[in-house]
BAVEXZA-526237 format. One record per atom (N, C-alpha, C): residue number from 1; residue in one letter; atom name; x, y, z. Coordinates in pm, whole numbers, plus 50000, padded with zeros to 5 digits. Example, Ala and Ser with C-alpha at 12.3 -4.5 7.8 and 13.67 -1.06 7.14 Angstrom:
<sites>
<num->1 residu->A atome->N x->51319 y->49431 z->50780>
<num->1 residu->A atome->CA x->51230 y->49550 z->50780>
<num->1 residu->A atome->C x->51320 y->49670 z->50780>
<num->2 residu->S atome->N x->51285 y->49775 z->50708>
<num->2 residu->S atome->CA x->51367 y->49894 z->50714>
<num->2 residu->S atome->C x->51290 y->50003 z->50787>
</sites>
This chain:
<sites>
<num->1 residu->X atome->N x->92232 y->89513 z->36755>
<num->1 residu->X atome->CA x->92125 y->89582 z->36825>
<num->1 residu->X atome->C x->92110 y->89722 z->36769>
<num->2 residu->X atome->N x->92002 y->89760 z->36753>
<num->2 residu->X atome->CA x->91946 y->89873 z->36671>
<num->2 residu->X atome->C x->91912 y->89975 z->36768>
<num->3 residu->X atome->N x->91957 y->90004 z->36909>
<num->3 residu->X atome->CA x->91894 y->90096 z->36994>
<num->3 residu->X atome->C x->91841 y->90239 z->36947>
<num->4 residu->X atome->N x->91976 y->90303 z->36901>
<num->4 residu->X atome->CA x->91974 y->90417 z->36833>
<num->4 residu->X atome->C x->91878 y->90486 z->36690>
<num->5 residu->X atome->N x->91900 y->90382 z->36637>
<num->5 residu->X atome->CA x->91885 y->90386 z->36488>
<num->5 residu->X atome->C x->91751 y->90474 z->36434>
<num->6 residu->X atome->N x->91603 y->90436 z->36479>
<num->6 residu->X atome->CA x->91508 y->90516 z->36445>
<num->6 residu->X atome->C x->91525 y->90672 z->36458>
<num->7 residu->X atome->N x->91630 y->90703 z->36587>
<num->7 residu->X atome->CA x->91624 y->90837 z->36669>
<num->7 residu->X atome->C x->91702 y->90918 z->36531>
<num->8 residu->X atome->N x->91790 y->90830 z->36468>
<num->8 residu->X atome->CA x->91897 y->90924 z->36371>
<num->8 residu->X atome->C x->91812 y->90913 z->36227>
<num->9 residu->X atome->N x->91709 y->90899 z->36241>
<num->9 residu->X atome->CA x->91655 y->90886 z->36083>
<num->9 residu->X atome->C x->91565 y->91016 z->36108>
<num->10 residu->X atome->N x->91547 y->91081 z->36231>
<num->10 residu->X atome->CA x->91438 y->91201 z->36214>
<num->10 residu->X atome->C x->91549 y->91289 z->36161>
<num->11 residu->X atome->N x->91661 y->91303 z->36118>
<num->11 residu->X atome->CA x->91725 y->91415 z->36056>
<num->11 residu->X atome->C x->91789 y->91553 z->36155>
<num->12 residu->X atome->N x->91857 y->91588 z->36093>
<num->12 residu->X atome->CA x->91908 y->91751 z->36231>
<num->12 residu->X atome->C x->91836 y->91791 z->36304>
<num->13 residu->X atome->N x->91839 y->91804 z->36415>
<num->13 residu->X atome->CA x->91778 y->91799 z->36554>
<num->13 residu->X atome->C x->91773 y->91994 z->36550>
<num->14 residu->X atome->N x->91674 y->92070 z->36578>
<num->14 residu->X atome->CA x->91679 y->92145 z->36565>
<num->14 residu->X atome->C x->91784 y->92188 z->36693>
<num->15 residu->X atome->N x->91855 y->92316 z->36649>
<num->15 residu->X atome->CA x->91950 y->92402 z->36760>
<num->15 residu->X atome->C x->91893 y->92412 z->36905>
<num->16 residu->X atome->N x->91757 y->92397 z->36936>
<num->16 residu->X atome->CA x->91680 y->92432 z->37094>
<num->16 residu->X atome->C x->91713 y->92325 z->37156>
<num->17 residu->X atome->N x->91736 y->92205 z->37100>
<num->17 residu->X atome->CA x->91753 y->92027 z->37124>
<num->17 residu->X atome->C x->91865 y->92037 z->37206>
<num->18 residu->X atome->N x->91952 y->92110 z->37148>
<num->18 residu->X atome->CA x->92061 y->92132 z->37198>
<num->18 residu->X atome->C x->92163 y->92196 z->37368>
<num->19 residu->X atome->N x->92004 y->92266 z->37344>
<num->19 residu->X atome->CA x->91994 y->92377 z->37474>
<num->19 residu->X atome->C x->91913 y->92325 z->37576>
<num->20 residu->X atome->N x->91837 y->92174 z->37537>
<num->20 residu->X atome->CA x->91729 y->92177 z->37641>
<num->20 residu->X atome->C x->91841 y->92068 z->37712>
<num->21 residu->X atome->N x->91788 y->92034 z->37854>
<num->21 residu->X atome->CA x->91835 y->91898 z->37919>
<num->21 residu->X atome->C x->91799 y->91786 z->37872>
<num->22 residu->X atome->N x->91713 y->91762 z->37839>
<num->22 residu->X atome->CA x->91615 y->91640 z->37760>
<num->22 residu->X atome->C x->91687 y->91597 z->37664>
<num->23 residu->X atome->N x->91671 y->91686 z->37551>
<num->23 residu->X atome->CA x->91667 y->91678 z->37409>
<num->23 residu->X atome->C x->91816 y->91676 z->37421>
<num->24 residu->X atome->N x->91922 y->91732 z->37491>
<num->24 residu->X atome->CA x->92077 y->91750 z->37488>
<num->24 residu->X atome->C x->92113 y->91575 z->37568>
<num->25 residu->X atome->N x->92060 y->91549 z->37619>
<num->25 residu->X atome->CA x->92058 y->91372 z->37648>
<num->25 residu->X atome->C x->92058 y->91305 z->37565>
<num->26 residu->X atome->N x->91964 y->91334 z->37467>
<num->26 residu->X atome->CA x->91935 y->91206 z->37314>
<num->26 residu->X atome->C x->92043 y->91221 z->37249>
<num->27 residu->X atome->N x->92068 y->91394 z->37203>
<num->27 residu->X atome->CA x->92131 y->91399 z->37093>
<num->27 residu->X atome->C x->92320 y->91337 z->37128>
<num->28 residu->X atome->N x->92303 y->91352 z->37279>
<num->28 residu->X atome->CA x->92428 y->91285 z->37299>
<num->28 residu->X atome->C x->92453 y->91158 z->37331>
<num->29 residu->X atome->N x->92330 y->91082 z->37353>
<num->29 residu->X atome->CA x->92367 y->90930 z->37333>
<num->29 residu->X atome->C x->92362 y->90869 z->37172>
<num->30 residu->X atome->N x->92340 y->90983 z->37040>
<num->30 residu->X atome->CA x->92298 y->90971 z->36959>
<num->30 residu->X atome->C x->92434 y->90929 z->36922>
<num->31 residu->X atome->N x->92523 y->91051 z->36942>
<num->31 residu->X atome->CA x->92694 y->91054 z->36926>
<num->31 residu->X atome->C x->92775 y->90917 z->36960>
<num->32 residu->X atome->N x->92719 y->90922 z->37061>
<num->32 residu->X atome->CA x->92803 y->90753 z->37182>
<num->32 residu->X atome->C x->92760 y->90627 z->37093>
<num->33 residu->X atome->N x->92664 y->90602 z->37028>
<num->33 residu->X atome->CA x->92565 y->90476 z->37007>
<num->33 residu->X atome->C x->92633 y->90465 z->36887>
<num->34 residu->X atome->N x->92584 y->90568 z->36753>
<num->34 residu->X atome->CA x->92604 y->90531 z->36641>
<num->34 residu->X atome->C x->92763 y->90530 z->36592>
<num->35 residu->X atome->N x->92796 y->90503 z->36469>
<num->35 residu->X atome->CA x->92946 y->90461 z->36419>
<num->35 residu->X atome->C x->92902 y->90605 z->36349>
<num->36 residu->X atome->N x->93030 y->90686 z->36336>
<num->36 residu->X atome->CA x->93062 y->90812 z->36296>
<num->36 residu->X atome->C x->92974 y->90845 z->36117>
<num->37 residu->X atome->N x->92984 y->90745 z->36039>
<num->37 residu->X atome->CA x->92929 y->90765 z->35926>
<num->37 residu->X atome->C x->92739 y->90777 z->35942>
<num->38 residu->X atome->N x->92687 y->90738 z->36043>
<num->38 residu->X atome->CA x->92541 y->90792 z->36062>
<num->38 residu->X atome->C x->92501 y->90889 z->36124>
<num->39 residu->X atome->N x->92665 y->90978 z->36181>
<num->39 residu->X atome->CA x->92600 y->91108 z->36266>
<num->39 residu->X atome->C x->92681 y->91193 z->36169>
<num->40 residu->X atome->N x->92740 y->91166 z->36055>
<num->40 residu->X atome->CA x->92798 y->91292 z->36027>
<num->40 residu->X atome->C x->92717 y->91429 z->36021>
<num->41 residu->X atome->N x->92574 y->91390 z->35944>
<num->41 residu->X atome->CA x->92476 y->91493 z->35907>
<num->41 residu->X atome->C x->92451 y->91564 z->36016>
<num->42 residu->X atome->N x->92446 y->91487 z->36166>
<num->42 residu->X atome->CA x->92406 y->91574 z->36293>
<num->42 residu->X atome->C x->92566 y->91636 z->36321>
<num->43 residu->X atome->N x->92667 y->91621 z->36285>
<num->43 residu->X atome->CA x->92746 y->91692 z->36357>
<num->43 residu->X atome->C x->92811 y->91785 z->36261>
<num->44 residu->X atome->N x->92758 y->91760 z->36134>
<num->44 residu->X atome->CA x->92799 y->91879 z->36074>
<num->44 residu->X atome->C x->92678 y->92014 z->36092>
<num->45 residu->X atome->N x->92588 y->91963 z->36146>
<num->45 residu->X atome->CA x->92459 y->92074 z->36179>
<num->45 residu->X atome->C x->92491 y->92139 z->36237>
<num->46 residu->X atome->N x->92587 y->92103 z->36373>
<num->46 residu->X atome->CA x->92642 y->92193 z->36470>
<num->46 residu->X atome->C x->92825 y->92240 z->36444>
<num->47 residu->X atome->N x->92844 y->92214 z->36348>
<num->47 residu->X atome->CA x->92970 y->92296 z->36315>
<num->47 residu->X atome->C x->93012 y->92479 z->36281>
<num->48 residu->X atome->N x->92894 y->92492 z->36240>
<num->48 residu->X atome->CA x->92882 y->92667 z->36240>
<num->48 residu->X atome->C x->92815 y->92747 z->36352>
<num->49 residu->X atome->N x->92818 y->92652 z->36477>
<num->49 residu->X atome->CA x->92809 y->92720 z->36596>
<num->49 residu->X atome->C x->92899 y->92660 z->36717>
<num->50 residu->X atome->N x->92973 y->92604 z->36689>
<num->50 residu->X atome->CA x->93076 y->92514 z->36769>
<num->50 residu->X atome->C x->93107 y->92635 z->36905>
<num->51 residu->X atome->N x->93142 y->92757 z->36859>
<num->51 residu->X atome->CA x->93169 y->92857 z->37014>
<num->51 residu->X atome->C x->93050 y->92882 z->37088>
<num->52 residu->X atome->N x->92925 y->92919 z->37009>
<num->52 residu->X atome->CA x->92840 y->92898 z->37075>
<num->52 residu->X atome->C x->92770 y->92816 z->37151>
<num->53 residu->X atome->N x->92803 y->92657 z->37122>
<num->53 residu->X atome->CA x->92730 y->92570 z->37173>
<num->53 residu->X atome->C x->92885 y->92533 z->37337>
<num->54 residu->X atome->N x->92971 y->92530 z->37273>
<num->54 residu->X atome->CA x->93075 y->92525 z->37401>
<num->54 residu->X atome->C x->93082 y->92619 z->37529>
<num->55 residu->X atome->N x->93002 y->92721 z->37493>
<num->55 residu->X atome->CA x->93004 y->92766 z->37575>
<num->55 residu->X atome->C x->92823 y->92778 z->37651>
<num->56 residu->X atome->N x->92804 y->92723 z->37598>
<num->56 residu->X atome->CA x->92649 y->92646 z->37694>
<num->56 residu->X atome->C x->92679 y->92546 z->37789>
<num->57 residu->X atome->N x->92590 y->92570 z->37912>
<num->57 residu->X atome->CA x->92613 y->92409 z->37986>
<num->57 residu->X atome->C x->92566 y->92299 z->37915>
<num->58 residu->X atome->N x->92462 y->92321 z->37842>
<num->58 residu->X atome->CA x->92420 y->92191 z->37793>
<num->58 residu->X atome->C x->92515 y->92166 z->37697>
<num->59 residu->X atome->N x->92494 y->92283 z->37561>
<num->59 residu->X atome->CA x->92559 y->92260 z->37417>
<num->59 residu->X atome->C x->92709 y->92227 z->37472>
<num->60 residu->X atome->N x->92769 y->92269 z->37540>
<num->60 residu->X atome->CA x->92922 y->92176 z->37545>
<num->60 residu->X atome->C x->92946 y->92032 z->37584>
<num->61 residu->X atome->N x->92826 y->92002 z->37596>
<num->61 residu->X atome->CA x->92843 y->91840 z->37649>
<num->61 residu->X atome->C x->92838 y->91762 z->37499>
<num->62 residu->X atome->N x->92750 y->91844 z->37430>
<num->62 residu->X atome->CA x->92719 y->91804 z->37268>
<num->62 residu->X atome->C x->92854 y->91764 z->37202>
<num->63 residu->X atome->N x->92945 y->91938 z->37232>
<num->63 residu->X atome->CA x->93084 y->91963 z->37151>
<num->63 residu->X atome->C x->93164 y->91844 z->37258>
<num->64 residu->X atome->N x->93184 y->91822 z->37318>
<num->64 residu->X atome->CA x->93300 y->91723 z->37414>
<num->64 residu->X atome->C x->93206 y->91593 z->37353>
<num->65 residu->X atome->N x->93074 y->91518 z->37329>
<num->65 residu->X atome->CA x->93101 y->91390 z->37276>
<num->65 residu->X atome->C x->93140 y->91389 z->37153>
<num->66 residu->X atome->N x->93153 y->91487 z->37041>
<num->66 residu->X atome->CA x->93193 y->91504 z->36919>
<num->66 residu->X atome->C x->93303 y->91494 z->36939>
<num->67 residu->X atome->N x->93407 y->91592 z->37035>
<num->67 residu->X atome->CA x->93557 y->91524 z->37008>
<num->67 residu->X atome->C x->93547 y->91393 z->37067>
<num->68 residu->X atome->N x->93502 y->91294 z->37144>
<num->68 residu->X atome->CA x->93540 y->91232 z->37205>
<num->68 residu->X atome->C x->93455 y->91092 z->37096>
<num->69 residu->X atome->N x->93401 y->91142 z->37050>
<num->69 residu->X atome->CA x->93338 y->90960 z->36995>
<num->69 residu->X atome->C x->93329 y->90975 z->36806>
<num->70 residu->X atome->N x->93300 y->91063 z->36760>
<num->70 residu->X atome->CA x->93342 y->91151 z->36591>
<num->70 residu->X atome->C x->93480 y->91063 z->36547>
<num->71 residu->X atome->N x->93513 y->90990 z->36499>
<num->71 residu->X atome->CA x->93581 y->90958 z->36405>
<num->71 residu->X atome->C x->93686 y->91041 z->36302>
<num->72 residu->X atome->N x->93586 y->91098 z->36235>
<num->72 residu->X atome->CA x->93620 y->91223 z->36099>
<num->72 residu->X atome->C x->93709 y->91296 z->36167>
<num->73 residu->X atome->N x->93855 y->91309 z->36156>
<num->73 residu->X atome->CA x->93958 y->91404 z->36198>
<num->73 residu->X atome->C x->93960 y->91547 z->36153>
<num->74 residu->X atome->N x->93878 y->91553 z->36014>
<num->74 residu->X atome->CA x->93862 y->91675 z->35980>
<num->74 residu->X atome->C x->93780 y->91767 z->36027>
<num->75 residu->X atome->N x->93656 y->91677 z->36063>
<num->75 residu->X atome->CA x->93515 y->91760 z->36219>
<num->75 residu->X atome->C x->93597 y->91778 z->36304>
<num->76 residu->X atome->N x->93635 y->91726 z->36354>
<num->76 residu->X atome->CA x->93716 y->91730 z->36500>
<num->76 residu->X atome->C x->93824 y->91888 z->36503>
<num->77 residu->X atome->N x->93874 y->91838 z->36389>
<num->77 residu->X atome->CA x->93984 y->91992 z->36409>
<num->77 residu->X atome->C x->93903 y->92102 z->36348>
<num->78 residu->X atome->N x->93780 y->92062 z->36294>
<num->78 residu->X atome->CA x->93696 y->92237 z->36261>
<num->78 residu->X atome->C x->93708 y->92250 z->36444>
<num->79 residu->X atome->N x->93643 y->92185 z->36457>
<num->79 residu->X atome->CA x->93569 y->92200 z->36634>
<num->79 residu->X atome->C x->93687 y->92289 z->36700>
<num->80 residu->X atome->N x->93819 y->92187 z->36723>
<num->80 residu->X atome->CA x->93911 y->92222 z->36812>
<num->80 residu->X atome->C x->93951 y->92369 z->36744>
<num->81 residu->X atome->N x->93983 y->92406 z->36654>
<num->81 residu->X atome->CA x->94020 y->92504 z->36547>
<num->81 residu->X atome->C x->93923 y->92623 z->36526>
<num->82 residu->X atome->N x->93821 y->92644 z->36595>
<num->82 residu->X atome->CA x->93687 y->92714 z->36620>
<num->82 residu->X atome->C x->93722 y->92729 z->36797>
<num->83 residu->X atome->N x->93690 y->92660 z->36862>
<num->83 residu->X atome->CA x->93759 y->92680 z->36979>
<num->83 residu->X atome->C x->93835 y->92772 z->37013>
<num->84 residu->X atome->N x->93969 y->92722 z->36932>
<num->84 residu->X atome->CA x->94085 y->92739 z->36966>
<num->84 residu->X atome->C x->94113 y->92938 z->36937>
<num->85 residu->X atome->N x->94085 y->92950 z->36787>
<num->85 residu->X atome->CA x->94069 y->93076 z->36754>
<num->85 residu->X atome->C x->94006 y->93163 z->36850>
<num->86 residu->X atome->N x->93885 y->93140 z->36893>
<num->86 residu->X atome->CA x->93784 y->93227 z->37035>
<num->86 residu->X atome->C x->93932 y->93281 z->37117>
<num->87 residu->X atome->N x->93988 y->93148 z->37195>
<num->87 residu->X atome->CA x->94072 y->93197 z->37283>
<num->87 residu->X atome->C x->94188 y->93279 z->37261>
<num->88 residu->X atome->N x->94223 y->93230 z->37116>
<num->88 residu->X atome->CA x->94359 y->93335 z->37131>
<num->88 residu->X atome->C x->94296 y->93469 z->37080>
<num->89 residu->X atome->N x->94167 y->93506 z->36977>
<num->89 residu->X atome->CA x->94092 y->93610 z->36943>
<num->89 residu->X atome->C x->94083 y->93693 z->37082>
<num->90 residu->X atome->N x->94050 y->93641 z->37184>
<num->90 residu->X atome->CA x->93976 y->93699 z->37304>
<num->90 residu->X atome->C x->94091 y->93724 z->37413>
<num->91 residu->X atome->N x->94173 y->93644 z->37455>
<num->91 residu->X atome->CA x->94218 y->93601 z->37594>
<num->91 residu->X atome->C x->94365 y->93648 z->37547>
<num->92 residu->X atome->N x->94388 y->93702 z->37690>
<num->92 residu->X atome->CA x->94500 y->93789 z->37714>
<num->92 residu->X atome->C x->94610 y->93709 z->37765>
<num->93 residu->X atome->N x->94757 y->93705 z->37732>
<num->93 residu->X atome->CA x->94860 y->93555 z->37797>
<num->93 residu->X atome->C x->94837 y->93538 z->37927>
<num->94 residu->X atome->N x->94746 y->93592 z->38005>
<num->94 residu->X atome->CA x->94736 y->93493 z->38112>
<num->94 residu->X atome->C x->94606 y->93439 z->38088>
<num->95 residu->X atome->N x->94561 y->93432 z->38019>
<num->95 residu->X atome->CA x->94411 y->93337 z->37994>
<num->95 residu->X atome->C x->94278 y->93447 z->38039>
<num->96 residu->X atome->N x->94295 y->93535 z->38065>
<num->96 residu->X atome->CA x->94177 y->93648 z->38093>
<num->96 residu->X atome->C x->94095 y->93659 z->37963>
<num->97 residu->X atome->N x->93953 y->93622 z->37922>
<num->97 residu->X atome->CA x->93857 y->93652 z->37827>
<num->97 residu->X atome->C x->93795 y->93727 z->37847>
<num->98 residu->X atome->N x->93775 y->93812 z->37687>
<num->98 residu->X atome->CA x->93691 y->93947 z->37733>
<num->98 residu->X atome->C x->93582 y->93974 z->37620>
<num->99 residu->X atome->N x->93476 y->94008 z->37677>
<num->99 residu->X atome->CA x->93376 y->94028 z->37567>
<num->99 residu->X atome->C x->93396 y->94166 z->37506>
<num->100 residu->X atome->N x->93355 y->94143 z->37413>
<num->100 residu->X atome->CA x->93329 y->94273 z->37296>
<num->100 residu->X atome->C x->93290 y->94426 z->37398>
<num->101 residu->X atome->N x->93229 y->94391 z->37480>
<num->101 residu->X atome->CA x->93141 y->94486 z->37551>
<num->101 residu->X atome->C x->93284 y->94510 z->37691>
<num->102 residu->X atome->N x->93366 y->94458 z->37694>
<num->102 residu->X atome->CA x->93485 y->94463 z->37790>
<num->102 residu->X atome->C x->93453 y->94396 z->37949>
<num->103 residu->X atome->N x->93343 y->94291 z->37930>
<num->103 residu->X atome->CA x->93343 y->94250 z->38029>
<num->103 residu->X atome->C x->93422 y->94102 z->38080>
<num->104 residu->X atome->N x->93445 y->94051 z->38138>
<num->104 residu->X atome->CA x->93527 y->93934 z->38182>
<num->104 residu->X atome->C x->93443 y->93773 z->38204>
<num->105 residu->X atome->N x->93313 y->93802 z->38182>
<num->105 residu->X atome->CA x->93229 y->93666 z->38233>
<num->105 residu->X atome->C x->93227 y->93577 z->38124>
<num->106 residu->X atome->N x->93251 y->93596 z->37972>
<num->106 residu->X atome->CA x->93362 y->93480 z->37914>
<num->106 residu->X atome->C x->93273 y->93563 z->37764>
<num->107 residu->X atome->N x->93261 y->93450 z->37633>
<num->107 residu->X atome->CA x->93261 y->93497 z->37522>
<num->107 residu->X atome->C x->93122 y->93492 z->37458>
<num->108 residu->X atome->N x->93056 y->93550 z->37429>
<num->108 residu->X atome->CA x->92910 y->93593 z->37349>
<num->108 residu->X atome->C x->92937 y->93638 z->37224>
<num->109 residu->X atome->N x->92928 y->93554 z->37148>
<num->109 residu->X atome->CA x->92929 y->93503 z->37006>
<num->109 residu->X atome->C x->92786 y->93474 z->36923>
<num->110 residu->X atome->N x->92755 y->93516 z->36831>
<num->110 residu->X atome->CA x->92616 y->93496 z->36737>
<num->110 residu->X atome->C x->92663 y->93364 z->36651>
<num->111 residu->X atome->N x->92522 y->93286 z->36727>
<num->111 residu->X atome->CA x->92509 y->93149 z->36631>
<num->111 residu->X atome->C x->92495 y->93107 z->36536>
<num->112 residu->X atome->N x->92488 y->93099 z->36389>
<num->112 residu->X atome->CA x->92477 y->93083 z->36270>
<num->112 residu->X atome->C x->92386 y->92941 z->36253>
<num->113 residu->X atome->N x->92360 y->92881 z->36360>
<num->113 residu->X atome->CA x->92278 y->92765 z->36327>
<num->113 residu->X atome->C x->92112 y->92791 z->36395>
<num->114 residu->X atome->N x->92079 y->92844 z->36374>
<num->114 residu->X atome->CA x->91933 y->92895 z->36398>
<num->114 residu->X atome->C x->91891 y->92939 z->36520>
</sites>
Protein backbone atom coordinates (compact mmCIF):
# COMPACT_ATOMS: atom_id res chain seq x y z
CA UNK A 1 0.00 0.00 0.00
CA UNK A 2 1.28 3.31 -1.22
CA UNK A 3 -0.52 5.70 1.36
CA UNK A 4 2.35 7.93 1.89
CA UNK A 5 4.29 7.88 -1.12
CA UNK A 6 3.03 10.89 -3.44
CA UNK A 7 3.26 13.21 -0.08
CA UNK A 8 7.30 12.35 0.00
CA UNK A 9 7.95 13.07 -3.65
CA UNK A 10 7.00 16.97 -3.13
CA UNK A 11 10.59 17.22 -1.57
CA UNK A 12 11.61 19.29 1.95
CA UNK A 13 8.70 20.58 3.42
CA UNK A 14 9.41 24.06 4.02
CA UNK A 15 10.47 25.01 7.99
CA UNK A 16 6.63 26.88 8.55
CA UNK A 17 5.24 23.05 7.86
CA UNK A 18 6.80 22.43 10.74
CA UNK A 19 5.34 25.05 12.99
CA UNK A 20 1.88 24.81 11.68
CA UNK A 21 -0.68 22.06 13.30
CA UNK A 22 -1.71 20.87 9.91
CA UNK A 23 1.30 20.70 8.02
CA UNK A 24 3.27 19.27 11.50
CA UNK A 25 0.51 16.24 11.17
CA UNK A 26 1.65 15.22 7.55
CA UNK A 27 5.11 15.72 8.01
CA UNK A 28 4.79 13.36 10.96
CA UNK A 29 2.83 10.66 9.58
CA UNK A 30 5.36 11.11 6.75
CA UNK A 31 8.12 9.77 9.43
CA UNK A 32 5.66 6.81 10.84
CA UNK A 33 4.56 5.53 7.16
CA UNK A 34 7.69 5.56 5.14
CA UNK A 35 10.95 3.06 5.67
CA UNK A 36 13.86 5.39 6.79
CA UNK A 37 15.66 5.41 3.27
CA UNK A 38 12.63 7.72 1.72
CA UNK A 39 12.67 10.26 4.56
CA UNK A 40 16.25 10.66 4.88
CA UNK A 41 16.13 13.95 2.64
CA UNK A 42 13.22 15.27 5.04
CA UNK A 43 15.08 14.58 8.12
CA UNK A 44 18.19 15.72 7.20
CA UNK A 45 16.29 19.20 6.32
CA UNK A 46 15.61 19.49 9.89
CA UNK A 47 18.98 18.58 11.36
CA UNK A 48 20.48 22.15 11.53
CA UNK A 49 17.65 23.22 13.63
CA UNK A 50 17.05 20.22 15.85
CA UNK A 51 17.09 22.84 19.26
CA UNK A 52 14.98 24.93 17.65
CA UNK A 53 12.38 22.74 16.46
CA UNK A 54 12.43 20.75 20.12
CA UNK A 55 11.69 23.29 21.64
CA UNK A 56 8.38 24.17 19.70
CA UNK A 57 5.11 22.52 20.61
CA UNK A 58 4.62 21.50 17.31
CA UNK A 59 8.43 21.12 15.93
CA UNK A 60 9.17 18.64 18.89
CA UNK A 61 6.66 16.23 17.93
CA UNK A 62 8.64 16.30 14.43
CA UNK A 63 12.14 15.72 16.59
CA UNK A 64 10.46 12.74 18.97
CA UNK A 65 9.09 10.80 15.60
CA UNK A 66 12.67 11.07 14.19
CA UNK A 67 14.10 9.44 17.26
CA UNK A 68 11.42 7.16 17.47
CA UNK A 69 10.80 5.72 13.81
CA UNK A 70 14.54 7.06 11.77
CA UNK A 71 16.49 4.06 11.44
CA UNK A 72 19.99 5.91 10.54
CA UNK A 73 21.83 5.80 14.05
CA UNK A 74 23.95 8.47 12.87
CA UNK A 75 20.60 11.14 12.48
CA UNK A 76 19.53 10.05 15.59
CA UNK A 77 22.70 10.86 17.64
CA UNK A 78 23.15 14.33 15.57
CA UNK A 79 19.56 14.92 17.12
CA UNK A 80 20.21 13.47 20.64
CA UNK A 81 23.87 15.15 20.54
CA UNK A 82 22.30 18.70 19.55
CA UNK A 83 19.92 18.28 22.32
CA UNK A 84 22.04 17.12 24.57
CA UNK A 85 24.83 19.94 24.19
CA UNK A 86 21.77 22.89 24.71
CA UNK A 87 21.42 21.33 28.18
CA UNK A 88 24.66 20.94 29.51
CA UNK A 89 25.64 24.53 27.43
CA UNK A 90 22.68 26.13 29.39
CA UNK A 91 21.50 24.25 32.60
CA UNK A 92 22.89 24.50 35.90
CA UNK A 93 23.36 20.71 38.03
CA UNK A 94 20.11 21.03 39.12
CA UNK A 95 18.58 21.28 35.66
CA UNK A 96 17.77 25.20 35.84
CA UNK A 97 17.98 26.70 31.96
CA UNK A 98 18.90 30.00 31.23
CA UNK A 99 18.70 32.20 28.32
CA UNK A 100 21.39 34.35 27.02
CA UNK A 101 19.30 37.32 28.22
CA UNK A 102 19.35 35.52 32.02
CA UNK A 103 15.97 34.58 31.96
CA UNK A 104 14.63 31.04 33.13
CA UNK A 105 11.56 30.30 30.60
CA UNK A 106 13.94 27.81 28.69
CA UNK A 107 16.34 28.21 25.45
CA UNK A 108 16.05 30.71 22.31
CA UNK A 109 18.33 29.61 19.83
CA UNK A 110 18.56 30.96 15.94
CA UNK A 111 17.40 28.46 13.33
CA UNK A 112 19.64 27.81 10.48
CA UNK A 113 16.89 26.15 8.48
CA UNK A 114 14.96 29.07 7.12
Amino acid sequence: MKLCEPSCQAGPFPPRCVRDQNGNHVIQKIIECLPTPRILHLVDSFLTCVVQLSSHPFGCRVIQRILEHCQDARRRAVVMDDILKVRIECCDDQGHCETPEGGSKGVSLPCRCG
